[in-house]
N, CA, C and O atoms as a GROMACS GRO file, in nm:
protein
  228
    1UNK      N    1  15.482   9.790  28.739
    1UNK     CA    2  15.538   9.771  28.606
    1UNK      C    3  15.669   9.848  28.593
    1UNK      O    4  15.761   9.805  28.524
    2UNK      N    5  15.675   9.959  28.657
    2UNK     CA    6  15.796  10.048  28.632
    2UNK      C    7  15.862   9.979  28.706
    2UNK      O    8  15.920   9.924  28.613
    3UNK      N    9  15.929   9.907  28.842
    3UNK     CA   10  15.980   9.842  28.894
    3UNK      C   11  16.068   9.760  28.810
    3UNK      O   12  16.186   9.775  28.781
    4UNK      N   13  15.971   9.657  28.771
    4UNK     CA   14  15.999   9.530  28.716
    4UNK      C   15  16.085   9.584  28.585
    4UNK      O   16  16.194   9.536  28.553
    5UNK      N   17  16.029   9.678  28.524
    5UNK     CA   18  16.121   9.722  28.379
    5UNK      C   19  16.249   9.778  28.440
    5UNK      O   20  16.362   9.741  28.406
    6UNK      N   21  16.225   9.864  28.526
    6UNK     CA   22  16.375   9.937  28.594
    6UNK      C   23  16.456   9.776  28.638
    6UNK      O   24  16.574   9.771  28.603
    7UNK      N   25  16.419   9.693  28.687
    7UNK     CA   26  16.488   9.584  28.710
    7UNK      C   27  16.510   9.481  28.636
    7UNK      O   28  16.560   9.371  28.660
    8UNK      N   29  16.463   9.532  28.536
    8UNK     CA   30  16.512   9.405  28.412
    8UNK      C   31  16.473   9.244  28.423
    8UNK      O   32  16.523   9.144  28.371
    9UNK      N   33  16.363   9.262  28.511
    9UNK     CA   34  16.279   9.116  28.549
    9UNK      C   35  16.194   9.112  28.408
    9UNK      O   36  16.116   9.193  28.357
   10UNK      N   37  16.243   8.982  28.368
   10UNK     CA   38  16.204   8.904  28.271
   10UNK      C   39  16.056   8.787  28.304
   10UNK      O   40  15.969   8.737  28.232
   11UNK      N   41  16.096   8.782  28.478
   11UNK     CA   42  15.938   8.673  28.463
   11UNK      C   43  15.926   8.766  28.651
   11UNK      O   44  15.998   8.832  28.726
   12UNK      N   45  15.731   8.691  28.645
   12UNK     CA   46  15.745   8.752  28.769
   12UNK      C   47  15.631   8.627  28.832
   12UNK      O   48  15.556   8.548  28.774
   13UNK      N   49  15.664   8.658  28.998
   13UNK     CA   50  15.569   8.511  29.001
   13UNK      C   51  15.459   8.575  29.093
   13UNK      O   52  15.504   8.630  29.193
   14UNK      N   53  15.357   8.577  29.082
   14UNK     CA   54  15.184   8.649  29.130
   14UNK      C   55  15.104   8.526  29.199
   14UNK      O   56  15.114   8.404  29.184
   15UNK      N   57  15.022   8.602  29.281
   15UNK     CA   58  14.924   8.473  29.386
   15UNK      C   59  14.848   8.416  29.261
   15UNK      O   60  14.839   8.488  29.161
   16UNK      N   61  14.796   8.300  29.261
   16UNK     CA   62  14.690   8.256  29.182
   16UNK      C   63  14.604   8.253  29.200
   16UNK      O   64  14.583   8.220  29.316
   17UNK      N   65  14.488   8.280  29.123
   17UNK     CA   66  14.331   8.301  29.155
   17UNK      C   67  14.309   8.440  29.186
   17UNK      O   68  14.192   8.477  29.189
   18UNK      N   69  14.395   8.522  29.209
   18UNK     CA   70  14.348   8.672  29.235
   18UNK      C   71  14.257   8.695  29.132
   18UNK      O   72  14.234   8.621  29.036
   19UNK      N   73  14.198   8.822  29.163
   19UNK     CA   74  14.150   8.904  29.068
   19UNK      C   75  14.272   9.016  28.962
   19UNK      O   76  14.273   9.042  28.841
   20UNK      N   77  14.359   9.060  29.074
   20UNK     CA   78  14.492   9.141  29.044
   20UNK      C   79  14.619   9.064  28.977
   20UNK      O   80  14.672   9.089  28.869
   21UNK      N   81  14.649   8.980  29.056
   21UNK     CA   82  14.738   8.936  28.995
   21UNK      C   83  14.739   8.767  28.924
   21UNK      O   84  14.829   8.727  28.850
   22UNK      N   85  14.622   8.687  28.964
   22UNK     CA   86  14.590   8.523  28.912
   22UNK      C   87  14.662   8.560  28.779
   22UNK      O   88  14.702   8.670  28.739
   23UNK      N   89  14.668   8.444  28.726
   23UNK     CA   90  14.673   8.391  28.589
   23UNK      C   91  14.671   8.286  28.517
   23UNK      O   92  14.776   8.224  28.497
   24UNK      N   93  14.530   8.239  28.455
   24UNK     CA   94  14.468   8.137  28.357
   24UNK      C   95  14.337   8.141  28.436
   24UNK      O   96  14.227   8.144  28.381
   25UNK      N   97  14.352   8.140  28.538
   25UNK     CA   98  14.188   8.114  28.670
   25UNK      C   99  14.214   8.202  28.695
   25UNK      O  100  14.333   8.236  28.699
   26UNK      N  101  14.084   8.304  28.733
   26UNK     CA  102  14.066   8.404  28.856
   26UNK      C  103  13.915   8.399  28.907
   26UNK      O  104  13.814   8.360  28.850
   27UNK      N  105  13.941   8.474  29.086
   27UNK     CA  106  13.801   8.464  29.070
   27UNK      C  107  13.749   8.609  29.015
   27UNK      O  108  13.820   8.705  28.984
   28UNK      N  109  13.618   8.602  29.010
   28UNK     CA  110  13.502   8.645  28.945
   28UNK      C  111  13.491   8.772  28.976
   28UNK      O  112  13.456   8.848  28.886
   29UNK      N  113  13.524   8.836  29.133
   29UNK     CA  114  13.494   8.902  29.193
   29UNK      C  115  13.407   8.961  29.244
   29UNK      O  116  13.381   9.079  29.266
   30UNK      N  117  13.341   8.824  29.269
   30UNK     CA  118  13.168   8.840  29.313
   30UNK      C  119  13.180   8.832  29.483
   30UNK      O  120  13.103   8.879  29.567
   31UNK      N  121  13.308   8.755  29.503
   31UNK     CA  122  13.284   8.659  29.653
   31UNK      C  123  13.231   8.541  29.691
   31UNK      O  124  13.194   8.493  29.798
   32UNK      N  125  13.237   8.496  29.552
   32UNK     CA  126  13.145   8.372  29.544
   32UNK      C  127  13.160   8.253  29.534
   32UNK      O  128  13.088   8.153  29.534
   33UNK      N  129  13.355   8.297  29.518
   33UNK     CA  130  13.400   8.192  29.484
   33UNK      C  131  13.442   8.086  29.364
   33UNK      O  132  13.505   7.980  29.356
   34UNK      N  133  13.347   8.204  29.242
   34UNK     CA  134  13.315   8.119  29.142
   34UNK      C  135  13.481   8.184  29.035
   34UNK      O  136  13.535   8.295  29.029
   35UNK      N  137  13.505   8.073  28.981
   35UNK     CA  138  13.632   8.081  28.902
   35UNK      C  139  13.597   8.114  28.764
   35UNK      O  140  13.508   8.055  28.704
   36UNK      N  141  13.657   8.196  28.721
   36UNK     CA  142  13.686   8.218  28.544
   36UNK      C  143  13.816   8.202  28.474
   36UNK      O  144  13.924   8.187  28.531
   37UNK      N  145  13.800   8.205  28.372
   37UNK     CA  146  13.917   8.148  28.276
   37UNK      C  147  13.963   8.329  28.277
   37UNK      O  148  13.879   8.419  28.282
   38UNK      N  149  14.103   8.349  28.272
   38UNK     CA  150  14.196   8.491  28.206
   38UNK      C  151  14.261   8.530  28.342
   38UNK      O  152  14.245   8.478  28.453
   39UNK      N  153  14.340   8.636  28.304
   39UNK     CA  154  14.415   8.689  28.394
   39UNK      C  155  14.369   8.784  28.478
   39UNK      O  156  14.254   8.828  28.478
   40UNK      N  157  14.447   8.814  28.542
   40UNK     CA  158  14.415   8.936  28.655
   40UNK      C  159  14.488   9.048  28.625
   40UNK      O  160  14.585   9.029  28.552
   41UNK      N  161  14.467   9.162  28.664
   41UNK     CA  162  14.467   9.324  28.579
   41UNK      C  163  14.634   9.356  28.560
   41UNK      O  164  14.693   9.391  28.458
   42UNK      N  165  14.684   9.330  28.688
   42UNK     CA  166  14.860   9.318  28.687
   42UNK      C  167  14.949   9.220  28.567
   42UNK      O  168  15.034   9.251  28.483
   43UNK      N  169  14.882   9.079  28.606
   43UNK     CA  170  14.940   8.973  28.512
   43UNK      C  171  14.884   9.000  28.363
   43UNK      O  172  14.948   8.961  28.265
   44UNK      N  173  14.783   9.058  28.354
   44UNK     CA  174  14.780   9.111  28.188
   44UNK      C  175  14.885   9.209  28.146
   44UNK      O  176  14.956   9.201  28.046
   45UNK      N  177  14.884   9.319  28.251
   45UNK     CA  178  14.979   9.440  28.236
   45UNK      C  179  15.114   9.381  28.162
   45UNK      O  180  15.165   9.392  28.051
   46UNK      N  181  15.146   9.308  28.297
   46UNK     CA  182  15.304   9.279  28.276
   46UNK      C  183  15.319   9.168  28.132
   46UNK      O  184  15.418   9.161  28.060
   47UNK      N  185  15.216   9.104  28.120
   47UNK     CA  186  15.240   9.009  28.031
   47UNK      C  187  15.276   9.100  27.867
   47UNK      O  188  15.373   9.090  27.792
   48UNK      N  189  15.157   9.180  27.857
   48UNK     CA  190  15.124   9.284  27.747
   48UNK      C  191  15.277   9.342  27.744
   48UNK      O  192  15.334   9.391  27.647
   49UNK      N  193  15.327   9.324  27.871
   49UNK     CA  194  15.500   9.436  27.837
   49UNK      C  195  15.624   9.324  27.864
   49UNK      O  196  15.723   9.337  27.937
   50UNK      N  197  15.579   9.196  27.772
   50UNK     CA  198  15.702   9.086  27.783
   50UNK      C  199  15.749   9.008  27.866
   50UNK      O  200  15.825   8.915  27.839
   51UNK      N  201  15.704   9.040  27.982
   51UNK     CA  202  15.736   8.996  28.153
   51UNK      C  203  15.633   8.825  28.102
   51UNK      O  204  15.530   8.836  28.035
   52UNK      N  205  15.674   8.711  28.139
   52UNK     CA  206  15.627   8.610  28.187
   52UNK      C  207  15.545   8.579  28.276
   52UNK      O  208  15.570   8.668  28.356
   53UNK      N  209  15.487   8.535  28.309
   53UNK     CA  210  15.393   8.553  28.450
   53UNK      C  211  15.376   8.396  28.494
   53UNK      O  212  15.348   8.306  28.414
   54UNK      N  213  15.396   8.380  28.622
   54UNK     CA  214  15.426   8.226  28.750
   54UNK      C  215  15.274   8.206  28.809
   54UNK      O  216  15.215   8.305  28.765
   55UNK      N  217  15.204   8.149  28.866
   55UNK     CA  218  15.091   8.137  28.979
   55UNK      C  219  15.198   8.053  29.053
   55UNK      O  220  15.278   7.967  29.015
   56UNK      N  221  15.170   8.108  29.167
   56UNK     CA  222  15.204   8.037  29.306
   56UNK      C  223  15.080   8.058  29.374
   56UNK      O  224  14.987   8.133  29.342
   57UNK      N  225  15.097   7.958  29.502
   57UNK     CA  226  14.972   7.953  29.545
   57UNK      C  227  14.976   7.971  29.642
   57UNK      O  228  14.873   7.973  29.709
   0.00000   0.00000   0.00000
């Protein structure tokens, strides 16, 4: 997060489906494979501090 603010990044683009960084799907963090709806702990962070957030895959 300090990065991204020191660099004045406005959007950032994160793996999808993580647990850390997904966003809208993640998995569960069971290993199971099984998908849930919300973000991952990073893409909330950054979102909560204005940053945009991408899934790439």
């Amino acid at each position: 997060l300090k990065l991204a603010k020191i660099s004045g990044a406005t959007e950032a683009l994160l793996k999808s489906k993580s647990p850390m960084c997904g966003h809208g799907k993640i998995y569960d963090g069971t290993y199971s494979g099984k998908l849930i709806d919300g973000d991952g702990i990073f893409a909330n962070l950054l979102k909560k501090n204005g940053i945009k957030v991408k899934s790439i895959d």
